[in-house]
N, C-alpha and C positions, 0 to 999 in steps of 0.2 A: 504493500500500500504506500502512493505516495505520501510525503508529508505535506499536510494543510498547507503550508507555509510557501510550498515550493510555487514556481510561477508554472502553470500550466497549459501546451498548445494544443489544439488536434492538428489531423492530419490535411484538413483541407486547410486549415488557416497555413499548416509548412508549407502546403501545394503555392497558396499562393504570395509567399513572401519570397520563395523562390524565384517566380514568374517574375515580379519587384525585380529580380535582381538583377534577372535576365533584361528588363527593359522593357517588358511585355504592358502593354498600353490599353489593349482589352483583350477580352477573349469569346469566339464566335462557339454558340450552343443551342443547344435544345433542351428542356431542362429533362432530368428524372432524378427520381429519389436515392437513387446510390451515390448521385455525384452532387448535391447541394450544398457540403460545407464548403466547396471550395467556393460557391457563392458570396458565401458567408465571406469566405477570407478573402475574397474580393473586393468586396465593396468594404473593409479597415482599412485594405492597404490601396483603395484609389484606383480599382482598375476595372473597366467599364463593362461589364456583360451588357452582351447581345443578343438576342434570343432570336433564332429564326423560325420557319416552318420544316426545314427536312434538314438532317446532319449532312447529307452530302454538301447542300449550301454552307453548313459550318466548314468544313472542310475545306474547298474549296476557297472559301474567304481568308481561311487562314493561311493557305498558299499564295493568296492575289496581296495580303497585308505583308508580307513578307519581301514580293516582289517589287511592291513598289519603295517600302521605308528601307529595305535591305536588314530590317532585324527581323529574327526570327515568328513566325506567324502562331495563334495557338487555339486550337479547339477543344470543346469538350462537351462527352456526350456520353450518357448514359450506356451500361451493360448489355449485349446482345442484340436486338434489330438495331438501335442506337451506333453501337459501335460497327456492324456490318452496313449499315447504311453513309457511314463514313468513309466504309473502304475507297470507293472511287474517287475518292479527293482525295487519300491519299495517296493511292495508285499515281493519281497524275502528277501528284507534286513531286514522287520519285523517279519519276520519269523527266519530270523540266527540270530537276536539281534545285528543288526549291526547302528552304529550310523551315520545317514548321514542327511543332510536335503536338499529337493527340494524345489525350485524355481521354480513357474507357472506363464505365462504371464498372465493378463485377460484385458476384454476391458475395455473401461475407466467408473468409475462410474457416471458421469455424462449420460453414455448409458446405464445404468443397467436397465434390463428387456427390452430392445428395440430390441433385438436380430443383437448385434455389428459382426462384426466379433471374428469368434473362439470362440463366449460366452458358457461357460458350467459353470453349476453349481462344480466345481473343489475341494473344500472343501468336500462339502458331499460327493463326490466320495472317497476323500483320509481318511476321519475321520477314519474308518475301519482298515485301515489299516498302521498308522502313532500314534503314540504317543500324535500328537501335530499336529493340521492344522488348519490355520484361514486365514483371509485376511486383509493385511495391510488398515488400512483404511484412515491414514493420513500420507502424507510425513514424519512430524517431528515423527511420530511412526517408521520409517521401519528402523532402526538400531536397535532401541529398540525390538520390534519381531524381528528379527533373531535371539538377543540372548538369547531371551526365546524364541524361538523354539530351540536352541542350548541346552537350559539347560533341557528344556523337553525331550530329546535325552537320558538322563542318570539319567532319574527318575527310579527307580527301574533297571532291565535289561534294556541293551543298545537297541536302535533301531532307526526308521524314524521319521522326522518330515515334515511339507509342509507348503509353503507361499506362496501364490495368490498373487499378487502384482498390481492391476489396473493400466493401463499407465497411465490416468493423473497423480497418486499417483506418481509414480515411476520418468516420465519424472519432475513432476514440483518442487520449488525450494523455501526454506524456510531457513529462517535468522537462522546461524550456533548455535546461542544462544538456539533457541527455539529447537533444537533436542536435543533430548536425546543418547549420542553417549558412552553406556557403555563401559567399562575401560578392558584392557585384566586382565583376572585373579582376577576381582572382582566383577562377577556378577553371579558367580554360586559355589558353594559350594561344597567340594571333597564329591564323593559320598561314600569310601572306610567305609565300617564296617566290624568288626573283628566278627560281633557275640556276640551271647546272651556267656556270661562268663562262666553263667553253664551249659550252653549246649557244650561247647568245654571241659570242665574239665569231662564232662560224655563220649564226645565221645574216649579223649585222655584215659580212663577207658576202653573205648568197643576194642578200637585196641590193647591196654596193653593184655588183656585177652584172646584175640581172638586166635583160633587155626590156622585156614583157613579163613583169610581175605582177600579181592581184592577191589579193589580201582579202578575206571572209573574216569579220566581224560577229561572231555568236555571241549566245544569251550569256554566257562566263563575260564577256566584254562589258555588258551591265550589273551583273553578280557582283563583280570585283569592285564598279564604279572604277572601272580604268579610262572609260571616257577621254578625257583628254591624253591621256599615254596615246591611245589610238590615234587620235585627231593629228599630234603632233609625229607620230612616225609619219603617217599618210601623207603628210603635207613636208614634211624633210625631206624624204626619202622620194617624193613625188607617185605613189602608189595607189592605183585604183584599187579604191573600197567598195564591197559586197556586204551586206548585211541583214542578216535572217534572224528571227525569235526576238528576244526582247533586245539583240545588239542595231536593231533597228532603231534610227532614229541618232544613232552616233553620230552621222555628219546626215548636217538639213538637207532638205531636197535643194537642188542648183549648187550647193557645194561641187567645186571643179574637181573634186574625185572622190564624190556620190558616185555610186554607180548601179543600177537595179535589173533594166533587163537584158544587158547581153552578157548574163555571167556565163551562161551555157557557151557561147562563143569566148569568151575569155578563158574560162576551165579547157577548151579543146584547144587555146591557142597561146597559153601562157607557157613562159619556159622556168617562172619559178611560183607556186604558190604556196602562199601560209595560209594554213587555217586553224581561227583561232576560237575556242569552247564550242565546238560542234562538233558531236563526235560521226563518224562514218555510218551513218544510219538510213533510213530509206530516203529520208531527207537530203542525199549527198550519194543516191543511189550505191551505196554502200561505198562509197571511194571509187567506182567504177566511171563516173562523168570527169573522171580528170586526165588531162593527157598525161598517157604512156612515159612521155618523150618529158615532161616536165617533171621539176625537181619538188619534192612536195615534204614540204615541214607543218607537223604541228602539233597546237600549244595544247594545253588543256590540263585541268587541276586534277584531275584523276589518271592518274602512272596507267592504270586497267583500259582507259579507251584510247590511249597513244598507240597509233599501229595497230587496232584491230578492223579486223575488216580490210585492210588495207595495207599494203606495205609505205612506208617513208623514209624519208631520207637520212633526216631528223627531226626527235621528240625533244620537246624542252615540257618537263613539269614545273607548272606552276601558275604565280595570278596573276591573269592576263595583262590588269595595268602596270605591272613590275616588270613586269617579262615584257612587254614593250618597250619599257621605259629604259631600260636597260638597253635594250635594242637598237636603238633612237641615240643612246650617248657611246654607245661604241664604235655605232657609225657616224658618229661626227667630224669634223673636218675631212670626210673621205665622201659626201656625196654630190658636191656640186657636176660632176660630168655626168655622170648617171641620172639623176634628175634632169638636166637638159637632152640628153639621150632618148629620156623614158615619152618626152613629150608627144613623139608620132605615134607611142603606142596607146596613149589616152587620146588621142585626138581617132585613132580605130576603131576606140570601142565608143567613143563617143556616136562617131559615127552610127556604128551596129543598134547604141541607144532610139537613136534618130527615125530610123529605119521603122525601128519595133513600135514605136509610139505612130509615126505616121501609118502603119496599118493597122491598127487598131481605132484611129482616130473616128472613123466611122458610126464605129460603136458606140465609143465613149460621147459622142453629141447626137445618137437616135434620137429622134423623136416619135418613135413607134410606140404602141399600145398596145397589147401586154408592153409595160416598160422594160427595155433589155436592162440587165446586172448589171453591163460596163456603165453603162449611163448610171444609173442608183450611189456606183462606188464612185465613179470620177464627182459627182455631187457632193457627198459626202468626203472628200479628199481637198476641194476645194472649199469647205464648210469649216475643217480644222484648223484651230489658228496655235501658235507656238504652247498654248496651255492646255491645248485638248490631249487627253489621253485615251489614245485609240482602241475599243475592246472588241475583237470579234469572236462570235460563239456560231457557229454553223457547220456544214462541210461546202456545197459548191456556192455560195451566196461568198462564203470568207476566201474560198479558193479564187475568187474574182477578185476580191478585194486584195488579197496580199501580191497580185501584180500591180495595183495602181494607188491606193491609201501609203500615203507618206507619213509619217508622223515627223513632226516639226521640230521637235527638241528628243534627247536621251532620257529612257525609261518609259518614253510615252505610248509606249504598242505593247499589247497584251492579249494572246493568245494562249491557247490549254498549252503548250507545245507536243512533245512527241507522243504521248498516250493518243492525240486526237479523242480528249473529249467533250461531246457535246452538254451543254449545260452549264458552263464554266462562268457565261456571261452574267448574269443576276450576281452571284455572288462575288464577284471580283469587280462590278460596280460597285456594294456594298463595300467593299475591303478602300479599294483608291478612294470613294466617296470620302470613309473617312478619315484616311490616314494624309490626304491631298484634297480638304474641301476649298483648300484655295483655286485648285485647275476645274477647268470645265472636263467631265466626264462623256464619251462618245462612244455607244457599242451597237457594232451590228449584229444580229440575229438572223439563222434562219429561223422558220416558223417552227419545224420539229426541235431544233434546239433549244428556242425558247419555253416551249410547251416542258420539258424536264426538269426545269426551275423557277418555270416561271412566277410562280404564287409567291413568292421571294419579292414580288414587286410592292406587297403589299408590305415585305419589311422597309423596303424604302422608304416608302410612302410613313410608315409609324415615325422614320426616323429620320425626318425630311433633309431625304438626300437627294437634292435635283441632279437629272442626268438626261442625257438626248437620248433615245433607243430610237432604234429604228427595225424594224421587220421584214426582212426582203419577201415575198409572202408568194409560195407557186404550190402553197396546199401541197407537197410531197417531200419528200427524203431523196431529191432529187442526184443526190450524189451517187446513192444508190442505184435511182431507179435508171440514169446510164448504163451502170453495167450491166443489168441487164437485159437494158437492150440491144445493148453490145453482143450479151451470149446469149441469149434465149431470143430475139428477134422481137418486133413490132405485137405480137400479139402476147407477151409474155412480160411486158416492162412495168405494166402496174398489180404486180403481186407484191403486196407487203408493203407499200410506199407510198401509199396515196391517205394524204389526209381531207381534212373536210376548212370549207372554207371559212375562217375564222376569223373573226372581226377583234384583232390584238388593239385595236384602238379602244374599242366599246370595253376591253376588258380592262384597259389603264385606264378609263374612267369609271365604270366599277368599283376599284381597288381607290380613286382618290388623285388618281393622277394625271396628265394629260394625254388623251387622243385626238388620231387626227388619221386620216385616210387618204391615199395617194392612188390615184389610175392614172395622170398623167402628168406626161416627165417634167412638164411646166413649173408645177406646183410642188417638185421634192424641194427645193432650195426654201422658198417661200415657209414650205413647212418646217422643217428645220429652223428654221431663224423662230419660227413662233413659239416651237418645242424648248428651243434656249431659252424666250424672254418669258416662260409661264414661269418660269422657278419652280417648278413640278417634278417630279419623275415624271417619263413621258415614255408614250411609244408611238412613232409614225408607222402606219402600217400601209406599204408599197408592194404593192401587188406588182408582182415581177411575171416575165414571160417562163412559161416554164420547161418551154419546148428549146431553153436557150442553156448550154454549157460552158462553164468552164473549160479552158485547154488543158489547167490540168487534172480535172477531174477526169479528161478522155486520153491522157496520157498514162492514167493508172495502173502501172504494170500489172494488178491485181485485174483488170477487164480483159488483160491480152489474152 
C-alpha cells in the first residue's frame, strides 16, 4: 500500500505528460471507455482533444499534423473495432514515412485471455506495419513507452509507432516517484547525418562534371525541411529540378529550374541523376525509367531503400538538407564552367516543357459540358495563391491534377502518398486546418473518395475550420472503371464502379457549411472565389465528364 502522503499519478495522466514532452499540441480521437484518463490528463497538461466521427479520420489526421508542423502526429482510440479501424491510417502513414504514434485501448490485464470486451490481439496486428508496437504493461512504465515509441518514430526514415494500453494499467495510480517521466529534449537523440564524407566529395565531383544532370526532389526533401539546401544546390550547380510527394512545391512554378513535365525525357536523357527521398517504387517504375547509360546516385534516410530495386552508382545515407548542403560546399569554387555548360541542356528540357503544355493546352481551356478534369484542375491551379495548401484525395480526378496543380510555396501539397489511399482528404484538412489556420486550405476530391470520410465535414464545420473543397463529380470509381475496360471491353466497365449521383453541395449545407454546384466551366473560378469568401467549410460540387481519363490512369501497368 502506498503511503497517504506520497504524491500520486495514473497512467493516463503519464500518457499525457509525456505527449507534453514530446511537443504534442492535440490529439485526434474517438472516444471509448478504456482510453478516457488520458483525456483527463489532457486537458491538466493543455492539450487539445478532438473528437471525430471514425478513427480512420483520427489517424489519418495524425499523419496530415505531423506533415505539415514536422513534429510528430498522435491519435487515440479505443480497444478493438476502434483500434482496427485505425489500421488504415496507419498503414498509410508507414508507407509516406510519416511520424505519428497511436494509442489503443485494451481490456484490463487482469482479463487477459478471458475474452473482455473489445479484446484483440492489437500489437501483432500493428507490428507490420509501425516501427515500434508493444503494450504498456505497468503504470509506472506508460510515460516511459511513449517516448520510446516517440523515438522509434525517427529511427532511420520517419514513420508509425503503436501502444496498447490495458485499462487497469492506464486507469490505476502509482507514487509520482516510482514513474519514470522523461524530460522534453533529453530522451532521444537528433537523428540528422550529413553522410559518408567521401561519398559527398564524389558526388559534389559527378555534378561538377556532368553535362545533363537532373535532380528529383522527394517527400524526405520536406521531412528534413532541407528546402533551401535544395534551392541552393539547384541554383549553384545550375541543375534541373523534378519534384514528387510532399518535395513539391521546393522551387515555385516559373523558377528557371522548376521542372515538371518532361522528367520522363530527362530520366531517358540525362547522363547523371540524383535522386533524393524517393525510394525505387512503382512510382519510379521501380528504377527501370532511368537511362541504362546514366550515372545514378541516391540519397535517402533509410540504408534499407538505397539500391533496392535498382542498382546505383552511389548511396549517400542520410538528411537530405545536410547531405545537400554539404554537397553544395564541396563543390564550391569548382562550378562556374559546368553551370554555363549545363545551360543548352535546361534550355532542352525546357523546351520538351513547352511542347507538353502546348498539347494539352486544349484541354486545359475546354469549354465542353460534361466539364473535362484538365479544365476543373488548370482552375483550381490558377485559384492557388502562395498560402494555399494543396490536398488531393481521389484516384483519376488527383491523377489529372498532379500533372498541372502547382503549389506555390514548400510543404504546401498533400497527398496519401504510396499506400494510395482514398479518404485521406477530410482528415488532413482537419490536421493543416489547425496546425496552419493562418494558410488558406485547398483539397480536391473524387466523389468515391470523399464518400469514405466524408461525415468528417461535419467535424469541420463543429470546429470552424474554413476550407475550399471541391468534388470533381463523374458518379464512378472511375480509375477503376478504365481498367476495365481496358480488359473486359465496353460491355463489362460498369461492374462494381458506378455510383449514384450525388449532390456533395446539398450535403455541405446539411452539415452547416457551404455548397455550390458546377455544370459549366464558366462558373468553377467564380465558385471558388465564393467558396473562399463564405468562411465556411465548403464543397463545390463539378460535375466532370466521365467518359474522360487521365494519361496516367491508362498508362497503368496494372491494365496492360
Amino acid at each position: 500500500m502506498p503511503d497517504d502522503s506520497q504524491e500520486l499519478i495514473s497512467g493516463g495522466h503519464l500518457v499525457a505528460k509525456a505527449l507534453k514532452a514530446e511537443g504534442v499540441e492535440v490529439i485526434y480521437t474517438l472516444c471509448g471507455g478504456h482510453i478516457i484518463d488520458i483525456y483527463d490528463g489532457c486537458v491538466d497538461e493543455g492539450i487539445e482533444v478532438v473528437d471525430v466521427r471514425h478513427e480512420q479520420v483520427a489517424a489519418h489526421a495524425a499523419d496530415g499534423y505531423a506533415r505539415i508542423t514536422g513534429k510528430p502526429g498522435c491519435a487515440v482510440v479505443t480497444a478493438g473495432p476502434g483500434t482496427t479501424d485505425a489500421v488504415t491510417g496507419v498503414a498509410n502513414a508507414f508507407r509516406a514515412e510519416s511520424p505519428m504514434l497511436l494509442i489503443g485501448g485494451q481490456g484490463a490485464l487482469t482479463q487477459h485471455k478471458m475474452g473482455s470486451l473489445q479484446d484483440l490481439p492489437h500489437v501483432d496486428m500493428m507490428t507490420p506495419i509501425t516501427k515500434f508496437a508493444a503494450t504498456v504493461p505497468d503504470t509506472a512504465r506508460a510515460a516511459d513507452m511513449v517516448s520510446m515509441a516517440f523515438r522509434e518514430c525517427y529511427h532511420g526514415a520517419p514513420g508509425p509507432s503503436f501502444l496498447e494500453i490495458p485499462r487497469d494499467v492506464l486507469d490505476a495510480k502509482v507514487p509520482v516517484e516510482k514513474a519514470r517521466i522523461p524530460e522534453s529534449g533529453r530522451y532521444r537523440a537528433s537523428t540528422r547525418s550529413a553522410g559518408d564524407p567521401e561519398a559527398i566529395e564524389k558526388l559534389a565531383d559527378l555534378l561538377v562534371q556532368a553535362d545533363k544532370p537532373a535532380i528529383l526532389l522527394g517527400s524526405q526533401v520536406w521531412t528534413t525541411r532541407g528546402t533551401d539546401s535544395a534551392i541552393e544546390l539547384v541554383r549553384t550547380l545550375n541543375v534541373p529540378a523534378y519534384m514528387n510527394g510532399a518535395g513539391r512545391g521546393t522551387l515555385a512554378p516559373g523558377d528557371p529550374h522548376h521542372f515538371q513535365l518532361s522528367r520522363r525525357y530527362a530520366f531517358s536523357n540525362a547522363d547523371l541523376i540524383v535522386i533524393v527521398g524517393t525510394p525505387f517504387d512503382f512510382r519510379m517504375g521501380y528504377g527501370k525509367r532511368l537511362s541504362p547509360n546514366a550515372t545514378v546516385v541516391q540519397i535517402d534516410l533509410d540504408y534499407r531503400t538505397v539500391g533496392k530495386n535498382r542498382d546505383i552508382d552511389l548511396g549517400i545515407v542520410g538528411d537530405a538538407g545536410l547531405v545537400l548542403a554539404s554537397v553544395t560546399q564541396a563543390a564550391s569554387g569548382r562550378v562556374n564552367g559546368g553551370s554555363v555548360r549545363r545551360k543548352a541542356w535546361l534550355d532542352e528540357l525546357r523546351a520538351a516543357e513547352q511542347t507538353a503544355i502546348e498539347k494539352r493546352l486544349p484541354q486545359l481551356k475546354s469549354d465542353a459540358s460534361p466539364i473535362h478534369p484538365y479544365r476543373l484542375v488548370s482552375e483550381i491551379n490558377e485559384f492557388l495563391t502562395e498560402d494555399s495548401i494543396y490536398i488531393g484525395d481521389g484516384g483519376d480526378i488527383v491523377t489529372f491534377s498532379g500533372q498541372v496543380v502547382q503549389p506555390k510555396s514548400p510543404g504546401h501539397w498533400m497527398d496519401p502518398g504510396p499506400l494510395g489511399t482514398l479518404g485521406v482528404g477530410v482528415p488532413f484538412v482537419l490536421a493543416a486546418k489547425q496546425a496552419r489556420p493562418d494558410k488558406e486550405v485547398v483539397a480536391l476530391f473524387g466523389d468515391g473518395a470523399f464518400s469514405l470520410t466524408g461525415w468528417d465535414f461535419e467535424t469541420l464545420v463543429r470546429y470552424n475550420l474554413p476550407f475550399v473543397g471541391i468534388v470533381g463529380n463523374n458518379s464512378s470509381m472511375n480509375q477503376i472503371r478504365y481498367g476495365q475496360k481496358a480488359k473486359y471491353g465496353d460491355e463489362r466497365e460498369r461492374v462494381g464502379n458506378t455510383l449514384g449521383d450525388v449532390h456533395y453541395d446539398k450535403f455541405a449545407q446539411m452539415l452547416g457549411g457551404y455548397g455550390e454546384e458546377v455544370r459549366d466551366p464558366a462558373d468553377i473560378a467564380p465558385a471558388l472565389q465564393r467558396a473562399r469568401e463564405s468562411g465556411l467549410p465548403s464543397l463545390i460540387n463539378v460535375w466532370v465528364d466521365p467518359d474522360a481519363y487521365a494519361p496516367g490512369t491508362m498508362n497503368q501497368t496494372m491494365y496492360k
